[in-house]
N, C-alpha and C positions, 0 to 999 in steps of 0.2 A: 485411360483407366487401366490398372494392375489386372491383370489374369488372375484369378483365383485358382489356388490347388486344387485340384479334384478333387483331394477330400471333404475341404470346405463345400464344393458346391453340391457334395454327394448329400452332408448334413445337412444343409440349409436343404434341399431338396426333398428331404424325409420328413422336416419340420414341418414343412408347408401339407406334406400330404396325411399326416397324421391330425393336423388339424381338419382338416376336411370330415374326418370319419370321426371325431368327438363324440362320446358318448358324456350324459349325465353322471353323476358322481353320488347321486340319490339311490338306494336300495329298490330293487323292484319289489314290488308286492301283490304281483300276480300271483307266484306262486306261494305267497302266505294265504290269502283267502282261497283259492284252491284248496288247500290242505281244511282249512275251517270248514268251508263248507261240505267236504267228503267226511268229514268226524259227523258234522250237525245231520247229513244223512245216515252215517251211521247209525249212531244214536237212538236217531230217530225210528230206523227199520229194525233195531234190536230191542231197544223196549218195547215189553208188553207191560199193558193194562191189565193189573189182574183187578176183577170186580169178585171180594171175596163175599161169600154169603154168611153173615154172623147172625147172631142173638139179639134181638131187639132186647133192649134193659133201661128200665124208667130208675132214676136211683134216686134215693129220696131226698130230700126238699129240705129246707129250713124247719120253721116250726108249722106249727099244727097239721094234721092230718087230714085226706079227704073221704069223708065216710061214705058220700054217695056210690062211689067205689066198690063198697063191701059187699054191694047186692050181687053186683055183674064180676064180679073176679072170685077166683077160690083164694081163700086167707092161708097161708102156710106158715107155722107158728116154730122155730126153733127152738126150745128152751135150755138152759143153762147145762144140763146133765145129757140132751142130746134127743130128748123125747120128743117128738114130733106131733104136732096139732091141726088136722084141717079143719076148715071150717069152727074150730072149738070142740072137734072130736078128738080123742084121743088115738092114734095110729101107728102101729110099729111100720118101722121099715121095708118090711119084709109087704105088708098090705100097701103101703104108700101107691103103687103103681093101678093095683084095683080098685083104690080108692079114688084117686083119682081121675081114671078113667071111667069110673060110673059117672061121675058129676060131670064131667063132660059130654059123656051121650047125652046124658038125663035133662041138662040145663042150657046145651050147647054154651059152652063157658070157653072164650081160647085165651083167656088172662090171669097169670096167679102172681101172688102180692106172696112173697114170703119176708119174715121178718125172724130174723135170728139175733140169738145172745150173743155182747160180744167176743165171748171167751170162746163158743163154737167155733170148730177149725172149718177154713175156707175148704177141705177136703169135703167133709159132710155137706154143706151150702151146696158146692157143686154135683156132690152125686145126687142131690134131692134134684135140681134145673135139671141133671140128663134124663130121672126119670119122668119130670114132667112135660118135658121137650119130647119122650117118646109117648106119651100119650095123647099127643097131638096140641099141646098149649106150643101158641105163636109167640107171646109179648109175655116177660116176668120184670117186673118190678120189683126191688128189696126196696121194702118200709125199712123206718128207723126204729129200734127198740126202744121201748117204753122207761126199760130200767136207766139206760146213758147212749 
C-alpha cells in the first residue's frame, strides 16, 4: 500500500476526532426555562393583592319593588328639581346629615334605599351616599324611580 501525505492523514485524523466529541444539533433549553421561571418568581414577588375596601350597593332589580323593606331601611327620595325626601319628610340639604343621623340613633337603622329622578346629576346622588356613609349607614341601595 501507498504511504499517504501527511496532510491527508493529518485530515483524516481530525475527522475521526471530532466525531468522537459530537454534540446534538437540537437547541438547548435549559436556559429558556430558567429565564421563565425567574420572570414567574418575579412576578409573583411583585404583585401585590390590594383588598380594596368599597360601598356595599344593592342596585335595583326588574320589576316590582320590595316593601317589606321600607320598615328596616331609611327611604331617600330625589326629586326632579333636587329637593330631598326622608322618610316622606321633606329635608334640605343642609339638615340631610341631622336627619339622618337621628333615625339612626333613634332606630338603629344601617340601610338607606335612596331613589332619585332621572334628570338628577350623579353629582348630588353622590354627595347625599357621603353624607349618609358618614353618619354611620353600612349598605345603600338605589331603588328604581317611579316616573321611568
Amino acid at each position: 500500500m501507498p504511504k499517504r501525505p501527511a496532510l491527508a492523514r493529518r485530515i483524516k485524523g481530525k475527522r475521526h476526532k471530532a466525531n468522537r466529541f459530537a454534540t446534538s444539533n437540537d437547541p438547548d433549553m435549559t436556559p429558556l426555562i430558567n429565564c421563565i421561571f425567574l420572570l414567574l418568581v418575579f412576578f409573583m414577588v411583585a404583585t401585590t393583592f390590594l383588598n380594596t375596601k368599597g360601598l356595599s350597593v344593592d342596585l335595583p332589580g326588574g320589576q316590582g319593588s320590595d316593601s317589606s323593606r321600607a320598615s328596616k331601611d331609611i327611604n331617600i327620595v330625589i326629586e326632579e328639581g333636587g329637593a330631598i325626601q326622608v322618610n316622606g319628610d321633606p329635608t334640605a340639604t343642609e339638615e340631610l346629615a341631622e336627619t339622618i343621623g337621628r333615625i339612626v340613633k333613634a332606630d338603629n337603622i344601617k340601610n338607606v334605599i335612596i331613589e332619585a329622578h332621572r334628570t338628577v346629576r350623579h353629582q348630588r346622588v353622590v354627595r347625599v351616599v357621603d353624607i349618609a356613609r358618614g353618619e354611620g349607614i353600612e349598605a345603600v341601595a338605589f331603588a328604581k324611580s317611579a316616573e321611568g
